[in-house]
FIGU-347585 format. One record per residue: x, y, z of N, C-alpha, C, CB in turn. Coordinates in steps of 0.2 Angstrom, whole numbers, plus 2048, in hexadecimal, padded with zeros to 3 digits. Glycine has a CB too. Example, Ala and Ser with C-alpha at 12.3 -4.5 7.8 and 13.67 -1.06 7.14 Angstrom:
FIGU-347585
+-----+-----+-----+------+------+------+-----+-----+-----+------+------+------+
: n.X : n.Y : n.Z : ca.X : ca.Y : ca.Z : c.X : c.Y : c.Z : cb.X : cb.Y : cb.Z :
+-----+-----+-----+------+------+------+-----+-----+-----+------+------+------+
: 842 : 7E4 : 827 :  83E :  7EA :  827 : 842 : 7F0 : 827 :  839 :  7EA :  82D :
: 840 : 7F5 : 823 :  844 :  7FB :  824 : 840 : 800 : 827 :  846 :  7FD :  81D :
+-----+-----+-----+------+------+------+-----+-----+-----+------+------+------+
This chain:
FIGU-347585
+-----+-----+-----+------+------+------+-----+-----+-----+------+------+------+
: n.X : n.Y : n.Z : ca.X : ca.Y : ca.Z : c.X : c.Y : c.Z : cb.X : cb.Y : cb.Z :
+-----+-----+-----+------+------+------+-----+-----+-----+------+------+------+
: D35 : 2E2 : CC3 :  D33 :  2DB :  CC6 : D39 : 2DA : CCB :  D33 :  2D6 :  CC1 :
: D38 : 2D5 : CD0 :  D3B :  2D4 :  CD7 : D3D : 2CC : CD5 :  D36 :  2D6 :  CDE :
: D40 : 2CA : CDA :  D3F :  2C3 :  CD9 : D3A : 2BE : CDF :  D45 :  2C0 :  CD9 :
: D37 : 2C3 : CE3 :  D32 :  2BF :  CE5 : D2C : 2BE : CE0 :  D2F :  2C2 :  CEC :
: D2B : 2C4 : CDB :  D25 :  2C4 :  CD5 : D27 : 2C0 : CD2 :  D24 :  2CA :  CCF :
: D2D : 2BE : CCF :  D30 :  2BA :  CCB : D30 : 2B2 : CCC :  D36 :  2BD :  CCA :
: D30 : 2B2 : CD1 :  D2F :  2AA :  CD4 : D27 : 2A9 : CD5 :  D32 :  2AA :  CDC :
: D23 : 2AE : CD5 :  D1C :  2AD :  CD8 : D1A : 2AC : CD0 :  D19 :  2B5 :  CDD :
: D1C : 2B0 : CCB :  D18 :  2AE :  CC5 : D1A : 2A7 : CC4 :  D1A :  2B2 :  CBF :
: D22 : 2A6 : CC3 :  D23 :  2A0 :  CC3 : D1F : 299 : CC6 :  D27 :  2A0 :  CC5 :
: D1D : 29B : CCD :  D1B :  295 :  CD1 : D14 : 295 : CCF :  D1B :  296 :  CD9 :
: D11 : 29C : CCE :  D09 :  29D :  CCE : D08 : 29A : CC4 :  D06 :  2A9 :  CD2 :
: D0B : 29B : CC1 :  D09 :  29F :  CBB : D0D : 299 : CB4 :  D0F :  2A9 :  CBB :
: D14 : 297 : CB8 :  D18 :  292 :  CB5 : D1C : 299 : CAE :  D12 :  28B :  CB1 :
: D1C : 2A0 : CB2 :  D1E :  2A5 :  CAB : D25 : 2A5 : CA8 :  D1C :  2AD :  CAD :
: D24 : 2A5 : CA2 :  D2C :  2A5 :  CA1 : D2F : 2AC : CA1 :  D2C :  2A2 :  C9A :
: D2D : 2B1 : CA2 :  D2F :  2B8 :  CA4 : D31 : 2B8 : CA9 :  D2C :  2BC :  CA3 :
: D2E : 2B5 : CAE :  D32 :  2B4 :  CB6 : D37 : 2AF : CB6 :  D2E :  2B2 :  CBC :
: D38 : 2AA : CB3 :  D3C :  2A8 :  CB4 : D45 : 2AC : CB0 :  D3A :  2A0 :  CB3 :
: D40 : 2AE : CAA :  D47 :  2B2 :  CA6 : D49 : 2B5 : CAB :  D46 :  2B7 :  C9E :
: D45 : 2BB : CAF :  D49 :  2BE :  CB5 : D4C : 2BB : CB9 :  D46 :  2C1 :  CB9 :
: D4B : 2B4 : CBD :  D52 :  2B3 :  CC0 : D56 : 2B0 : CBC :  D52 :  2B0 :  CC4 :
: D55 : 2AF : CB6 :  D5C :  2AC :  CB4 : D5E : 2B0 : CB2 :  D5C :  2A8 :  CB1 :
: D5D : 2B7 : CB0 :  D61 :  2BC :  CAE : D65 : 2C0 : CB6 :  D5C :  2C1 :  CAA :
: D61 : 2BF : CBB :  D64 :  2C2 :  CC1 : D68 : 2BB : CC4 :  D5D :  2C4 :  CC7 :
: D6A : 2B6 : CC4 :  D6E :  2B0 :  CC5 : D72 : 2AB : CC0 :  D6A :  2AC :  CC8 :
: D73 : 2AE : CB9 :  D79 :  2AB :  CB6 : D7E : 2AC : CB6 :  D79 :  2AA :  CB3 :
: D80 : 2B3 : CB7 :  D87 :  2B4 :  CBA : D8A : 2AE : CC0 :  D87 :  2BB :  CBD :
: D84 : 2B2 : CC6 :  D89 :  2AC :  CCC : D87 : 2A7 : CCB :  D89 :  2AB :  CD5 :
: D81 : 2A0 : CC6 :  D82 :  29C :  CC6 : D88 : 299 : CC1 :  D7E :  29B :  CC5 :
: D8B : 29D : CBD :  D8F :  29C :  CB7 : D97 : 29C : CBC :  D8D :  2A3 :  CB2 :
: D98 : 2A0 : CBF :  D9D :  2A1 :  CC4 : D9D : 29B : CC8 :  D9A :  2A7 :  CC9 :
: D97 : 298 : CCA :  D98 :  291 :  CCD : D99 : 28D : CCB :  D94 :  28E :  CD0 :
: D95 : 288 : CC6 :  D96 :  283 :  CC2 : D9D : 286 : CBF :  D8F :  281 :  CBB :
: DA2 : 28B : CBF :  DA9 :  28A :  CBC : DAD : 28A : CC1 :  DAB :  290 :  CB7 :
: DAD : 28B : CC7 :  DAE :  289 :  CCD : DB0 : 280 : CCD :  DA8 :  28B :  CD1 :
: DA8 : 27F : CCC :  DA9 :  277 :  CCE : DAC : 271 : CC8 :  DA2 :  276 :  CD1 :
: DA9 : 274 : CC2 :  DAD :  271 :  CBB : DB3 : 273 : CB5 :  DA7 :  271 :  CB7 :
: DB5 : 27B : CBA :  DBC :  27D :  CB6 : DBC : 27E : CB1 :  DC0 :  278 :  CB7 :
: DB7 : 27F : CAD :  DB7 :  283 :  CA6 : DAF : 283 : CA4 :  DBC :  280 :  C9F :
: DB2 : 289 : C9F :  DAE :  28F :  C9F : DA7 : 28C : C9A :  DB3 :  296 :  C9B :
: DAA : 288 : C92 :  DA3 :  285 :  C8F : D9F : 27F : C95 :  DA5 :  280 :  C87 :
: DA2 : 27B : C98 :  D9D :  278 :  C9C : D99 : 27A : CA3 :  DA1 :  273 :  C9F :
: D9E : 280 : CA4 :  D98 :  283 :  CA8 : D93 : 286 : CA5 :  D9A :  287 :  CAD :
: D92 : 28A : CA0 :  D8D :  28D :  C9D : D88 : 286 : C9A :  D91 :  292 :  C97 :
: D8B : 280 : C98 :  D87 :  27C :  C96 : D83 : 27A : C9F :  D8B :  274 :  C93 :
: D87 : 278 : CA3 :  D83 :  278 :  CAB : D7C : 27C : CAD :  D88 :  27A :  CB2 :
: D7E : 282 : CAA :  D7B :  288 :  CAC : D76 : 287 : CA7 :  D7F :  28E :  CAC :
: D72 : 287 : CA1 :  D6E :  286 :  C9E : D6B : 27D : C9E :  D72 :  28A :  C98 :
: D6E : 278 : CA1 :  D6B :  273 :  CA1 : D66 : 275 : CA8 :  D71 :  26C :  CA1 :
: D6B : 279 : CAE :  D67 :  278 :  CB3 : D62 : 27D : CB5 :  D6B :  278 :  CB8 :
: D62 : 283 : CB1 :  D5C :  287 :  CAD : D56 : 284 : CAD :  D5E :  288 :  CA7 :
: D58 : 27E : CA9 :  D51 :  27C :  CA4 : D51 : 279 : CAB :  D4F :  275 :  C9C :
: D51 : 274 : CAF :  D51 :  26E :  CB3 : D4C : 274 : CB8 :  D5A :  26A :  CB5 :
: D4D : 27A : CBB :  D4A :  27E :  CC1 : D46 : 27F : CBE :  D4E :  285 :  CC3 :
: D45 : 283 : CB6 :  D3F :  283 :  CB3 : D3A : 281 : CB2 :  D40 :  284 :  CB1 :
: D3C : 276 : CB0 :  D37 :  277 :  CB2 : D34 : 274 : CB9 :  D34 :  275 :  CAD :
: D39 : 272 : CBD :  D37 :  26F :  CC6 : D34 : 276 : CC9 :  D3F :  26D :  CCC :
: D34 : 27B : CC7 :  D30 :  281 :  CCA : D28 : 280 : CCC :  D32 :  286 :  CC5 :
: D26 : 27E : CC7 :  D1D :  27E :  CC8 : D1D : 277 : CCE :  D18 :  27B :  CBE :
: D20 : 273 : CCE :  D1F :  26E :  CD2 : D20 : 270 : CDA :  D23 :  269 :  CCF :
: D24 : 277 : CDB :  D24 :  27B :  CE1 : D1D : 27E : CE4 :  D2A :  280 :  CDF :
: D1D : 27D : CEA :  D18 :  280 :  CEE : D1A : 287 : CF0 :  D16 :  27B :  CF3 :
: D1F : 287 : CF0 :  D22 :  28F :  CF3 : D27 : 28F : CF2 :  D22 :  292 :  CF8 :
: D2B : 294 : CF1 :  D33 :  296 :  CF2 : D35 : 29D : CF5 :  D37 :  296 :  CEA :
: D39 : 29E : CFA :  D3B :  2A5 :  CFB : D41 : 2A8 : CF8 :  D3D :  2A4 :  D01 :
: D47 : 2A5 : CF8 :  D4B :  2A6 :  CF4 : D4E : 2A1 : CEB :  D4F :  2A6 :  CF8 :
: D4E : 2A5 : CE5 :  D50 :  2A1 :  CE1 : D55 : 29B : CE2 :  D52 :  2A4 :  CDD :
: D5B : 2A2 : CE1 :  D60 :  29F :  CE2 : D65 : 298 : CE4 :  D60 :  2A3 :  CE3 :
: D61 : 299 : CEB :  D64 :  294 :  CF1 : D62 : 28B : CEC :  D5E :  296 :  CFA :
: D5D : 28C : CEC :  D58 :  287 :  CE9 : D5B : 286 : CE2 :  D50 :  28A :  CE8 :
: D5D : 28A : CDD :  D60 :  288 :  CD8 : D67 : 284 : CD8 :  D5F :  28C :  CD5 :
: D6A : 287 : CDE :  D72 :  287 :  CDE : D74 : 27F : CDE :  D75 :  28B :  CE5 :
: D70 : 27C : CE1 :  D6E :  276 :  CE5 : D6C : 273 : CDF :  D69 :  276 :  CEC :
: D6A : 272 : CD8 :  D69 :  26F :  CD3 : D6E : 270 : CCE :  D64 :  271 :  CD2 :
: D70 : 276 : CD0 :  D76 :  275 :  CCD : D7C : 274 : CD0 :  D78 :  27A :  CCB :
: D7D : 271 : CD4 :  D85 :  26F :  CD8 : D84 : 269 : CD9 :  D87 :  272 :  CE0 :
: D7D : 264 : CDA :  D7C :  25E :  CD7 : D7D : 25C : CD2 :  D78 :  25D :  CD8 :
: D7B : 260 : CCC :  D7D :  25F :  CC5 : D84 : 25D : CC3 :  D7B :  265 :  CC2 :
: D8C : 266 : CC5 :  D8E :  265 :  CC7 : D93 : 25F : CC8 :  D8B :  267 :  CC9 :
: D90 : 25C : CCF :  D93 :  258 :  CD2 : D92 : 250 : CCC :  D90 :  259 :  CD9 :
: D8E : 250 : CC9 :  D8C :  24A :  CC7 : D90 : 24B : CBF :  D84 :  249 :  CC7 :
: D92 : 24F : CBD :  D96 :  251 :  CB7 : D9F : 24F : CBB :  D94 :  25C :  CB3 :
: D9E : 252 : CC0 :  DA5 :  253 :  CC1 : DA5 : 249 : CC5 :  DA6 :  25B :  CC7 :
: DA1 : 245 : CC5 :  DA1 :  23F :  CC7 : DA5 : 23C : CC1 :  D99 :  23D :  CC9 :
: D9F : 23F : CBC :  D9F :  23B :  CB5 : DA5 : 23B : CB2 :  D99 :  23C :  CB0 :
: DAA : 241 : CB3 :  DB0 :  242 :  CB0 : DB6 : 23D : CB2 :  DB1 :  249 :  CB1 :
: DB4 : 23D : CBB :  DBA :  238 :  CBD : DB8 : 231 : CB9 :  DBA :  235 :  CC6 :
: DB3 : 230 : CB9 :  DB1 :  226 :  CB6 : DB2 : 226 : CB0 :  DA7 :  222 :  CB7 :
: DB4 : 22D : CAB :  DB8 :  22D :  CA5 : DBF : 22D : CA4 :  DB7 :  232 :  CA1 :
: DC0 : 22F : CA9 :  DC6 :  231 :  CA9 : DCB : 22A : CAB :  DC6 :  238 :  CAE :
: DC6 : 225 : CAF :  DC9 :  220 :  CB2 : DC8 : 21B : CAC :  DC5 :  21E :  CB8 :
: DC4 : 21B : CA7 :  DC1 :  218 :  CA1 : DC8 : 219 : C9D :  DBA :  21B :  C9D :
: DCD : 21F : C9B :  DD1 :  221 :  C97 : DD7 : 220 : C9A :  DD1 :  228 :  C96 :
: DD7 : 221 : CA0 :  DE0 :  21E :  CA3 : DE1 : 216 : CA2 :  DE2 :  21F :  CAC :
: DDC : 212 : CA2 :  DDA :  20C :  CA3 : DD9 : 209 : C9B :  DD3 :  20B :  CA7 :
: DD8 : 20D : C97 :  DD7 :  20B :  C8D : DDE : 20E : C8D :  DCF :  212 :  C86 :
: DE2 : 212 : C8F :  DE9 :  214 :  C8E : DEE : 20E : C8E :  DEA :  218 :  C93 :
: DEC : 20D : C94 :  DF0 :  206 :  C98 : DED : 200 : C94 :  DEE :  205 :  CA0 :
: DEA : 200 : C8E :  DEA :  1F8 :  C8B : DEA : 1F9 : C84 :  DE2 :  1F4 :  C8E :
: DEE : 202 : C84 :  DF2 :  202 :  C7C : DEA : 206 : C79 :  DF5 :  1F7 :  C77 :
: DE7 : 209 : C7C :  DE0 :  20D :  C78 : DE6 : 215 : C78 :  DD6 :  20D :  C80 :
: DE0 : 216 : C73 :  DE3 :  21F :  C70 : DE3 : 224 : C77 :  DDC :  223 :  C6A :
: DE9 : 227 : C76 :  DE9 :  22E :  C7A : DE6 : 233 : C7C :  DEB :  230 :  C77 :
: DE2 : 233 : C7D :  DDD :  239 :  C7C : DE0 : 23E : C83 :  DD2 :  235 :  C7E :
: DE0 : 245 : C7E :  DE1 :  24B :  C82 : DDB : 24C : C84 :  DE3 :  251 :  C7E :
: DDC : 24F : C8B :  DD7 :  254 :  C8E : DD6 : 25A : C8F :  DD7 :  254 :  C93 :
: DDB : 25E : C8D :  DDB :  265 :  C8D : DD9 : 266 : C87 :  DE1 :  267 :  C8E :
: DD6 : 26C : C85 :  DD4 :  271 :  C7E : DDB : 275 : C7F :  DCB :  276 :  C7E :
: DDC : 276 : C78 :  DE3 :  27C :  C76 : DDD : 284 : C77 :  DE9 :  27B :  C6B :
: DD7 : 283 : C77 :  DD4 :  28B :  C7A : DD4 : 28B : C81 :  DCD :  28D :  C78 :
: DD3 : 286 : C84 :  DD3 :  285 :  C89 : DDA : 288 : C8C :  DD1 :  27F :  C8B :
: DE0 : 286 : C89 :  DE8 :  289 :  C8D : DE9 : 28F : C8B :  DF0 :  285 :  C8A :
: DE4 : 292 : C87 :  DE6 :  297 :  C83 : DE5 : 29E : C88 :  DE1 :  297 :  C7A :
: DDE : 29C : C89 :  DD9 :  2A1 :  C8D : DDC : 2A1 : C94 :  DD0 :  29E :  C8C :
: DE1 : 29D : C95 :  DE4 :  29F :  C9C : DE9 : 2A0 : C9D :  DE4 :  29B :  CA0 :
: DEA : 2A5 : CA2 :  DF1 :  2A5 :  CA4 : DF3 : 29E : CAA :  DF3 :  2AD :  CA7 :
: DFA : 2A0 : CA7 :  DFD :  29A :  CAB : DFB : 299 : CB2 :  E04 :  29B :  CAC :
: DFD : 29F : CB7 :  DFA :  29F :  CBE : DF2 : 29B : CBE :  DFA :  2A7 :  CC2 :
: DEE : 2A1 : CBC :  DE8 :  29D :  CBB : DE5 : 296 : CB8 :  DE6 :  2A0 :  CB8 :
: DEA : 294 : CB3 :  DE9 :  28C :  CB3 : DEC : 289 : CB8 :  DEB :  288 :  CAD :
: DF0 : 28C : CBC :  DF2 :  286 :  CC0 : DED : 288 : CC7 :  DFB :  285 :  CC2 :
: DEC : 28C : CC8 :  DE3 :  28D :  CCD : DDD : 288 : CCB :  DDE :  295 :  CCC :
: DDD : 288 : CC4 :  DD7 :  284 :  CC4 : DD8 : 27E : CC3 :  DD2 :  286 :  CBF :
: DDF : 27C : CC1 :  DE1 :  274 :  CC4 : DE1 : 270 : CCA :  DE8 :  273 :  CC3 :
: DE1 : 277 : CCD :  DE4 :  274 :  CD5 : DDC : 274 : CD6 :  DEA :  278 :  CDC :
: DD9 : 279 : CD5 :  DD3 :  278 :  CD7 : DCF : 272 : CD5 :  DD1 :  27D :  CD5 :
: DCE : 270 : CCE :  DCA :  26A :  CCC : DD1 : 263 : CD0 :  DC9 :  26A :  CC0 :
: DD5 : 264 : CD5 :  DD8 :  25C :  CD8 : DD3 : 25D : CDC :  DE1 :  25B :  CDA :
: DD3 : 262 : CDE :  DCE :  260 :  CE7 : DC9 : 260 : CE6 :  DCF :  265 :  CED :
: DC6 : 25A : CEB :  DBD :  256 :  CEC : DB8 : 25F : CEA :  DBB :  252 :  CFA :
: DB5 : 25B : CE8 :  DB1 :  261 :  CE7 : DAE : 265 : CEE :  DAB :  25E :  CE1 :
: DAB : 263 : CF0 :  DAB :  266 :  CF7 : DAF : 26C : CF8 :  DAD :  261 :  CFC :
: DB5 : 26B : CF9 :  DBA :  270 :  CF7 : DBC : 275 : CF4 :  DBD :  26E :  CF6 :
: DB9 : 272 : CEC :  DBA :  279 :  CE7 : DB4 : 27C : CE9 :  DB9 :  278 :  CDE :
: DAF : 277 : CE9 :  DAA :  27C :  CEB : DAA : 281 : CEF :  DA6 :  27A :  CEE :
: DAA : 281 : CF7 :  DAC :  288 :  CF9 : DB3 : 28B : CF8 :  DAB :  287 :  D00 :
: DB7 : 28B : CF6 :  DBC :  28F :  CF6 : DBB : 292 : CEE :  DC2 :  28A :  CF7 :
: DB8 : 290 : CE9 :  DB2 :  294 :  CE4 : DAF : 299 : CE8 :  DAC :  290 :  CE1 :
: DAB : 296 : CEB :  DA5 :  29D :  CED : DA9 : 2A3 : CF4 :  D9C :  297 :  CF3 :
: DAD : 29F : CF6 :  DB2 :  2A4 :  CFB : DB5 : 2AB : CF8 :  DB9 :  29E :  CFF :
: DBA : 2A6 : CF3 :  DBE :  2AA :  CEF : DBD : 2AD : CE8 :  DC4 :  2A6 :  CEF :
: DBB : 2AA : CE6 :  DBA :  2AB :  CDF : DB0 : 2AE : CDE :  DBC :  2A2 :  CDB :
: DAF : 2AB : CE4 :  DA6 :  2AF :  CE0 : DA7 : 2B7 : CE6 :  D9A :  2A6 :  CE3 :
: DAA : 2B4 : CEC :  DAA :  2BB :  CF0 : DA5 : 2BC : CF5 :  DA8 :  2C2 :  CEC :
: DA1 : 2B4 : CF8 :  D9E :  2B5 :  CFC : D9D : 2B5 : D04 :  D9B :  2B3 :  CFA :
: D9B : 2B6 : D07 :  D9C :  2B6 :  D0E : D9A : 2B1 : D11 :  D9A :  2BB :  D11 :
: D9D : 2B2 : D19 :  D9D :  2A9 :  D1B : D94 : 2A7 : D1A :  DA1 :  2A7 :  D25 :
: D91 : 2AB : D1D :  D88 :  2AE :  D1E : D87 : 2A8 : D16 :  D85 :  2BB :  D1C :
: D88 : 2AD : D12 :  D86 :  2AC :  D0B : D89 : 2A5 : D0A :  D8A :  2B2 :  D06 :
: D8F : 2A1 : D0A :  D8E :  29C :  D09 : D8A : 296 : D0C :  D92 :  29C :  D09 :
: D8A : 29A : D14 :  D86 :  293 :  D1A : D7F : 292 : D14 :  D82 :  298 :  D23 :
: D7D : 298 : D14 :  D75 :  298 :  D11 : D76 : 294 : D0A :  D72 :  2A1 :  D0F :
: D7C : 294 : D07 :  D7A :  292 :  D02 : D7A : 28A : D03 :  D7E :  294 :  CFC :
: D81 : 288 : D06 :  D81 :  282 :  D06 : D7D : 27C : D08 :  D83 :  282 :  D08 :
: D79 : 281 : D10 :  D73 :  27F :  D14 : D79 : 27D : D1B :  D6D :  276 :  D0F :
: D7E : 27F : D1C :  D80 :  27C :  D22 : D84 : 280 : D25 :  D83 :  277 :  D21 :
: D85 : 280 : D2D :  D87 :  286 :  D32 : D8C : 28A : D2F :  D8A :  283 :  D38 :
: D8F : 28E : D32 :  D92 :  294 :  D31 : D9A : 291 : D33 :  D90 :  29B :  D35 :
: D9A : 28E : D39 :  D9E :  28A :  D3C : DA2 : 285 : D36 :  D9A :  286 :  D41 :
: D9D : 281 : D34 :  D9F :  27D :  D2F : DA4 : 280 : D2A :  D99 :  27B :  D2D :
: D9F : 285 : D25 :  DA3 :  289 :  D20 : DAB : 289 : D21 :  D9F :  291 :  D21 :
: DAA : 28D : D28 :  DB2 :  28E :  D2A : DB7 : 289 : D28 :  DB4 :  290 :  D32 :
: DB5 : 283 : D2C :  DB7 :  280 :  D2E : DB8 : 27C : D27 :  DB4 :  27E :  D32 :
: DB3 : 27B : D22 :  DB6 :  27A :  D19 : DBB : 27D : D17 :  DB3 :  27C :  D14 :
: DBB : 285 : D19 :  DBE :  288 :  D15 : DC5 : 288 : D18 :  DBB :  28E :  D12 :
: DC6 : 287 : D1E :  DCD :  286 :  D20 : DD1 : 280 : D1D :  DCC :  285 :  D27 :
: DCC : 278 : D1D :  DD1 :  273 :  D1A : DD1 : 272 : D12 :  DCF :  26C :  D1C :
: DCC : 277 : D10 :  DCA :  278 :  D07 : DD2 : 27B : D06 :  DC1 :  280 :  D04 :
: DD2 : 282 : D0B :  DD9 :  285 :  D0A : DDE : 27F : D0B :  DDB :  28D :  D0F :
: DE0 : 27D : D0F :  DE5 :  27B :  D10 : DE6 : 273 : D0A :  DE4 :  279 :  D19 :
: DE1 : 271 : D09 :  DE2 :  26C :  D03 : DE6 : 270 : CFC :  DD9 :  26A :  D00 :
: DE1 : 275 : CFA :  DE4 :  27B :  CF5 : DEB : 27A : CF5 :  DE3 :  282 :  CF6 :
: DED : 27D : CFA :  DF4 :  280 :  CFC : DF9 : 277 : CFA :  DF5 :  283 :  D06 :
: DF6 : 274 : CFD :  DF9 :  26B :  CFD : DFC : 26A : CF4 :  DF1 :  264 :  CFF :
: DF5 : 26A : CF0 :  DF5 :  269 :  CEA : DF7 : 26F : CE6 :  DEF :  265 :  CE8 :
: DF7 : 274 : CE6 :  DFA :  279 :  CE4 : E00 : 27A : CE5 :  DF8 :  27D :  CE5 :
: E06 : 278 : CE9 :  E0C :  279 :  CEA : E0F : 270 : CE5 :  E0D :  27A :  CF4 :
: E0A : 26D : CE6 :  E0F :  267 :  CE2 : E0E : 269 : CDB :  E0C :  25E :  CE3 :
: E09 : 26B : CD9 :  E09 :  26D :  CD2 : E0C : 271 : CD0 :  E04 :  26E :  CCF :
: E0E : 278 : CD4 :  E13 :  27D :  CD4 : E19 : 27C : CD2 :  E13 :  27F :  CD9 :
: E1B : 276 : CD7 :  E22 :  273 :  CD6 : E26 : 271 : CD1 :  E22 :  26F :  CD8 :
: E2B : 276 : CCE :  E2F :  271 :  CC8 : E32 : 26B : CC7 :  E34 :  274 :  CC8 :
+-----+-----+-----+------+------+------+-----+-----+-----+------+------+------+
């Protein structure tokens, strides 16, 4: 099976064997993204199986698709984005219950420090300071390996553009990574 078959059962059929093919041919890079954009590993696997179902079942409601992928990515980086919304408006909830004598609450998991080396947590610190936009491509650049082509397409916007993210994506990095570096 191909994924044009596999979309066609889907679209035509509603089959759940085609859709197990792409999702066995796209959880890696979607798994790779949602940790990109949420910085660990159980919430992206939750992203990835919420946005699963969510494609599965908006699929029948499709009149055609050419590519999966593109199409799914976009449901997940909305998603994504809306988890990673919902973390600041907690987070703002906790500094604010802190400040009026409310309990402490850690954010870190001790598996979470465990499973990283030091350099690497401080990548994916710096990474989760900057706008998501940011992590975003500098995930898919550096960390997923794709090209500029491959991002435009994914994103939906010029090639030009890309660059042009990934130049002030880098330069933001470098900003907030040298202050957290700092002794």
């Amino acid at each position: 099976m191909n994924e044009a078959q596999a979309i066609r059962l889907c679209l035509e059929h509603q089959d759940p064997v085609g859709f197990e093919f792409l999702v066995e041919q796209y959880r890696r890079e979607a798994l790779f993204h949602a940790r990109g954009f949420l910085g660990d590993a159980e919430d992206a696997a939750d992203a990835c199986q919420e946005c699963f179902t969510r494609a599965f079942l908006a699929m029948p409601r499709l009149e055609k698709m050419d590519a999966f992928y593109p199409w799914f990515y976009r449901i997940l980086r909305n998603y994504c984005l809306n988890v990673i919304s919902r973390r600041k408006t907690a987070t703002k909830y906790r500094v604010a219950a802190q400040r009026e004598g409310g309990v402490n609450v850690e954010t870190a998991t001790p598996l979470l420090l465990l499973e990283k080396t030091e350099e690497q947590k401080l990548v994916w610190e710096t990474l989760e300071a900057l706008n998501p936009e940011f992590r975003e491509i500098l995930v898919m650049k550096y960390i997923q390996g794709l090209k500029y082509e491959e991002i435009s397409q994914m994103l939906a916007i010029p090639r030009g553009t890309v660059m042009s993210r990934l130049y002030y994506a880098r330069k933001a990095f470098h900003a907030v990574f040298v202050e957290k570096d700092a002794p």
